[in-house]
C-alpha positions in Angstrom: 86.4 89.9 107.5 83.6 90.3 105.3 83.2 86.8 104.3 80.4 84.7 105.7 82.5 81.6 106.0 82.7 81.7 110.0 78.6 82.3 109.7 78.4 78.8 108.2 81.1 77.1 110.1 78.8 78.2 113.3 75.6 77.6 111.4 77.0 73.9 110.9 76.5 72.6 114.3 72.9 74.1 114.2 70.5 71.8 116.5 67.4 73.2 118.0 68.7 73.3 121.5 72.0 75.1 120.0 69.5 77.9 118.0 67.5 78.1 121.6 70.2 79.2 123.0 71.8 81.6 120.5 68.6 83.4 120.1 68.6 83.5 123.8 72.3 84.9 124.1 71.2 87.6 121.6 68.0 88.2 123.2 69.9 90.1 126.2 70.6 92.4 123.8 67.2 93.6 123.2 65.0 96.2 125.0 62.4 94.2 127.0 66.0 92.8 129.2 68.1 95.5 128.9 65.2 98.0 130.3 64.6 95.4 133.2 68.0 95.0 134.2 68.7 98.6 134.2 65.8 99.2 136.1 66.8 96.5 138.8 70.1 97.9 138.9 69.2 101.3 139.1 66.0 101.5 140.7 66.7 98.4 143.3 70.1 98.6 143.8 72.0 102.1 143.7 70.5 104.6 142.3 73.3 106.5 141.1 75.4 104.0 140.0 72.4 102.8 137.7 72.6 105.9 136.4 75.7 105.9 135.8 75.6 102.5 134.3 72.4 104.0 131.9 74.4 107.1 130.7 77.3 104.5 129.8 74.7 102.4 127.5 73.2 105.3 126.1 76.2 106.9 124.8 77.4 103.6 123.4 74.5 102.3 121.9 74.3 106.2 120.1 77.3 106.2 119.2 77.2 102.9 117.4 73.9 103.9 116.0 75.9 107.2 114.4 78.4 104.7 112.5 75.9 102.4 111.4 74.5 105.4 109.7 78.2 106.5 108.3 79.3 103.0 107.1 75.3 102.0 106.0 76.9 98.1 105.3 74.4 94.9 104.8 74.4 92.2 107.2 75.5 88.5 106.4 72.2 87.1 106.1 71.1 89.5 103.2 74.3 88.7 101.0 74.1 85.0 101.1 70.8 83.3 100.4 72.2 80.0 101.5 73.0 81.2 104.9 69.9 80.7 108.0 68.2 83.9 108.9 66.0 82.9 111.9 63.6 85.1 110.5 65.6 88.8 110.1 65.2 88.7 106.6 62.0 91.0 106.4 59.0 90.7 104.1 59.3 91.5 100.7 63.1 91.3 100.6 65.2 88.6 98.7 68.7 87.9 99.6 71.5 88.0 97.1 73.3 84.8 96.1 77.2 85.2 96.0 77.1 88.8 97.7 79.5 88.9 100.3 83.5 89.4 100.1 85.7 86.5 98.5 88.4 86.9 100.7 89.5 88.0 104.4 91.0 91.4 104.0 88.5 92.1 101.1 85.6 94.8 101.1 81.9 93.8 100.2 81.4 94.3 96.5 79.9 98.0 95.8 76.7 96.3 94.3 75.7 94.3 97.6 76.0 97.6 99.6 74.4 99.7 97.2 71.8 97.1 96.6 70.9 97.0 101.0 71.3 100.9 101.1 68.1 101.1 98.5 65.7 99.3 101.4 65.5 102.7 103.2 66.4 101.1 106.3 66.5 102.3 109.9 70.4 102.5 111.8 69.8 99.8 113.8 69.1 97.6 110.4 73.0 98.3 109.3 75.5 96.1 110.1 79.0 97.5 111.0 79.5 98.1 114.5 77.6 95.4 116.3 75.2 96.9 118.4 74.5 93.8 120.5 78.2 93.4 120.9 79.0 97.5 121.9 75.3 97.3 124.3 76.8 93.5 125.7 80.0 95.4 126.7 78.5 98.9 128.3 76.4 96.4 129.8 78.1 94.2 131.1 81.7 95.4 131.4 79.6 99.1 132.8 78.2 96.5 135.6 81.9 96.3 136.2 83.4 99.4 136.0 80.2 101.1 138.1 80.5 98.7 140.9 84.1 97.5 140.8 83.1 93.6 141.6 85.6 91.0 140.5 82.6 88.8 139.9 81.0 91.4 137.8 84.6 91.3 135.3 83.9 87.3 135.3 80.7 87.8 134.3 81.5 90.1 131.6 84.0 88.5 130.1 81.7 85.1 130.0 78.6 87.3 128.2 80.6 89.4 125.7 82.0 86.2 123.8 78.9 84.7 124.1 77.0 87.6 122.5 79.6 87.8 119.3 79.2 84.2 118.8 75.5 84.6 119.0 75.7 87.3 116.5 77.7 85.3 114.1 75.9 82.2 114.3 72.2 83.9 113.6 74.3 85.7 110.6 73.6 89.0 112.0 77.0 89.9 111.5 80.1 89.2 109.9 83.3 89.1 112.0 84.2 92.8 111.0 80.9 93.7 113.1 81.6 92.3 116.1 85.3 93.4 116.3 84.2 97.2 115.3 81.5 96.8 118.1 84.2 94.9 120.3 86.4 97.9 119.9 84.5 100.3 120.5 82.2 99.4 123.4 86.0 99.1 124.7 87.0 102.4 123.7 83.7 103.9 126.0 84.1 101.6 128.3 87.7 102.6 129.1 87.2 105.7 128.8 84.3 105.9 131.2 86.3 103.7 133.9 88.8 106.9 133.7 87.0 109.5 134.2 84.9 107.6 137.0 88.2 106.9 139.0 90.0 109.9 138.3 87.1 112.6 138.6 84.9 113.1 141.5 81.7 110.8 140.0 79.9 111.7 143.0 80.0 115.2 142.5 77.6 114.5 139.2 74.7 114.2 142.4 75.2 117.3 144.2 73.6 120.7 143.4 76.1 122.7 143.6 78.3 120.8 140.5 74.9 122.5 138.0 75.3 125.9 139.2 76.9 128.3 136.1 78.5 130.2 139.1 80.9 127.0 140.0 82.6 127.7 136.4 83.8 124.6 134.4 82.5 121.8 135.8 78.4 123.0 134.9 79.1 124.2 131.4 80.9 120.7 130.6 77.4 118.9 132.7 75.3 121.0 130.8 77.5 121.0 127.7 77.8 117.2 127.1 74.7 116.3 128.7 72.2 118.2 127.1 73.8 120.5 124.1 75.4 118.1 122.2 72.3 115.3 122.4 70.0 118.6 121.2 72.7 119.0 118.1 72.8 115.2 117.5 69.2 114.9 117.5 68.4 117.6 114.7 71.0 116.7 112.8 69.6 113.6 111.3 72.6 111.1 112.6 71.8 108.1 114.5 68.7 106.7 116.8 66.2 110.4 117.6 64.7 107.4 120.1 67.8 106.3 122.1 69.2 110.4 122.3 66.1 111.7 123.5 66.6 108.8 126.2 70.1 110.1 126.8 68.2 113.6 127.0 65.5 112.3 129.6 68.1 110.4 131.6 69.7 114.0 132.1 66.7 115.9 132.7 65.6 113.2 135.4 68.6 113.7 137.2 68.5 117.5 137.3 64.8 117.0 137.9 65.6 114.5 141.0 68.1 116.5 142.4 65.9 120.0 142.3 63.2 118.2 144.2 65.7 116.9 147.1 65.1 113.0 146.1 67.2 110.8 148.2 68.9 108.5 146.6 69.9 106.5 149.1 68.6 102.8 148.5 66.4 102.6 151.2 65.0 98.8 152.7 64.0 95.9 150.5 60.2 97.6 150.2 61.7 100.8 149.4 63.3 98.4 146.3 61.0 96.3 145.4 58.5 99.4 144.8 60.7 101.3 143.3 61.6 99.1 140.6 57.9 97.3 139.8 56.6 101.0 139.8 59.6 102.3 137.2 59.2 99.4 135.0 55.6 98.9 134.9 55.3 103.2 134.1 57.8 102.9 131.4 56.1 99.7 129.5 52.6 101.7 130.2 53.3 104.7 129.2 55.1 103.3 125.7 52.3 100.8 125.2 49.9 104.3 125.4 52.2 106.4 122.9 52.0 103.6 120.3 47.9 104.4 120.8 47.9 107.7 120.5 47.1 109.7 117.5 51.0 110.6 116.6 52.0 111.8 113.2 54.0 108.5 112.2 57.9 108.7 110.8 58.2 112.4 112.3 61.0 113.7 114.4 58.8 114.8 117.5 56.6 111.5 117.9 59.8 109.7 117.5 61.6 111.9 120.4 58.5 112.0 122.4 58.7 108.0 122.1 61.7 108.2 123.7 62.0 111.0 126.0 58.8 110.1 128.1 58.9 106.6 128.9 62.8 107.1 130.2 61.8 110.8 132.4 58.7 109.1 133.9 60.8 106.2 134.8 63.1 108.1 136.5 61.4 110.5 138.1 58.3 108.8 139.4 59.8 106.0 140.8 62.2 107.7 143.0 60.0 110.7 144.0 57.4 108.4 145.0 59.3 106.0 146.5 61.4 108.6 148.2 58.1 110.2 149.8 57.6 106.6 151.5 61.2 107.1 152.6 60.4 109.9 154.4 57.2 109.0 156.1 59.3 106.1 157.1 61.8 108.2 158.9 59.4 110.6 160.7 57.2 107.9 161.6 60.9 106.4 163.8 62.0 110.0 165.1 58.4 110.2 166.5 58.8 106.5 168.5 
């Protein structure tokens, strides 16, 4: 599965409106759309289900970054120079001619991984799990799961296909890649659709379920939501960016719910505020990291790039637009 004969068999009915459209596909995969959509899911739909829906990526997206680091394999387009990259194959780098497996159950050869492994590339550069394919189905499928729509399943089931193919056909990724990702975005998925229908999800947005005195329930919050993202992050494995996310996600939560936010939804205003004032912070206030004076490829600029886009996000947009909510109301009870 570590052939790149599907890549060409998908390459050969290349057309421009064909590439448009698989760069497209793919495209939902990166963080300009998947930041807007959770934001107009979360921020101007239902609040806690988008954050549900956010925690679900998050852990995905890490945990696919964590095996990309394991397995540290090449991607299609960099061990067969006669394949199409659409421009991944960076600057500098020359692909190999005859370096991917000769047949279906056979490994890459030792050489082409060694030879990818010596570009000092980032996690997300590695090829085995998919990360489009695991983010398409927390995405997607967690639309799903969070809101238990029918439609929502459909919809998932049409964009999850779609993004493998995509994958393949821009030689991103050899069949093994999207399966591994496949699997596990599955594996989360399920697992997450379990817990939500057999636990009390709701109880993740009361007080009382992050008080040490209730027992169990706040050392497992506190343990898996903050603990094991603070071990993750220092020990070198995966994205520092996308756990200090997980981190802030967390910490906005706790943050929201010491301050009394509602999150009730509010009217189509309340919404439409919300949402242009949580994405237009979040692109701000990462366009103004990138210009500040930050020691480059260290571990706190690169958790600070992450942390305070997502806490600002979700804290600011709430509180603020929960503090219209309220002037709202006592503006009514006065009439």
């Amino acid at each position: 599965m570590f052939q790149t004969d599907i890549n060409h068999l998908l390459q050969g009915f290349s057309v421009p409106l064909l590439d448009t459209f698989m760069i497209g596909v793919s495209w939902t995969g990166d963080q300009t759309f998947i930041v807007g959509l959770l934001c107009l899911v979360a921020l101007g739909i239902d609040l806690r289900r988008g954050f549900l829906l956010v925690q679900i990526f998050l852990i995905t997206i890490i945990s696919t970054d964590i095996l990309k680091t394991v397995f540290a394999l090449p991607r299609p387009f960099f061990v067969d120079d006669t394949l199409r990259d659409f421009g991944a194959l960076k600057e500098g780098i020359t692909a190999l001619s005859e370096g991917a497996a000769t047949a279906f159950l056979a490994s890459l050869p030792e050489s082409s991984i060694e030879a990818y492994r010596q570009l000092n590339l980032k996690p997300e550069d590695y090829g085995l799990p998919s990360g489009h394919t695991t983010g398409a189905v927390a995405l997607w499928g967690g639309l799903a799961v969070v809101f238990r729509k029918n439609r929502l399943g459909l919809l998932a089931f049409v964009m999850i296909p779609l993004m493998m193919i995509s994958r393949l056909y821009l030689a991103r990724h050899f069949p093994a890649d999207v399966l591994a990702g496949l699997g596990l975005g599955l594996f989360i998925l399920i697992l997450a659709a379990y817990l939500l229908n057999r636990r009390d999800w709701w109880r993740l947005f009361l007080p009382d379920s992050y008080s040490l005195q209730n027992g169990k329930r706040a050392w497992v919050l506190f343990g898996g939501g903050f603990l094991l993202p603070m071990l993750l992050l220092f020990s070198g494995e995966g994205h520092v960016g996308r756990i200090a996310a997980l981190l802030a996600v967390n910490m906005a939560l706790l943050t929201l719910i010491a301050f009394g936010t509602s999150f009730e939804a509010g009217n189509i205003w309340h919404r439409i505020l919300r949402t242009m004032l949580g994405f237009g912070l979040f692109f701000l206030l990462t366009y103004a990291i990138k210009l500040a004076p930050l020691p480059t490829n260290s571990l706190a600029t690169s958790v600070v790039k992450g942390f305070a886009p997502v806490f600002v996000l979700f804290v600011c947009a709430p509180l603020i637009t929960s503090l219209f909510m309220r002037k709202n109301t006592e503006v009514t009870v006065s009439e």
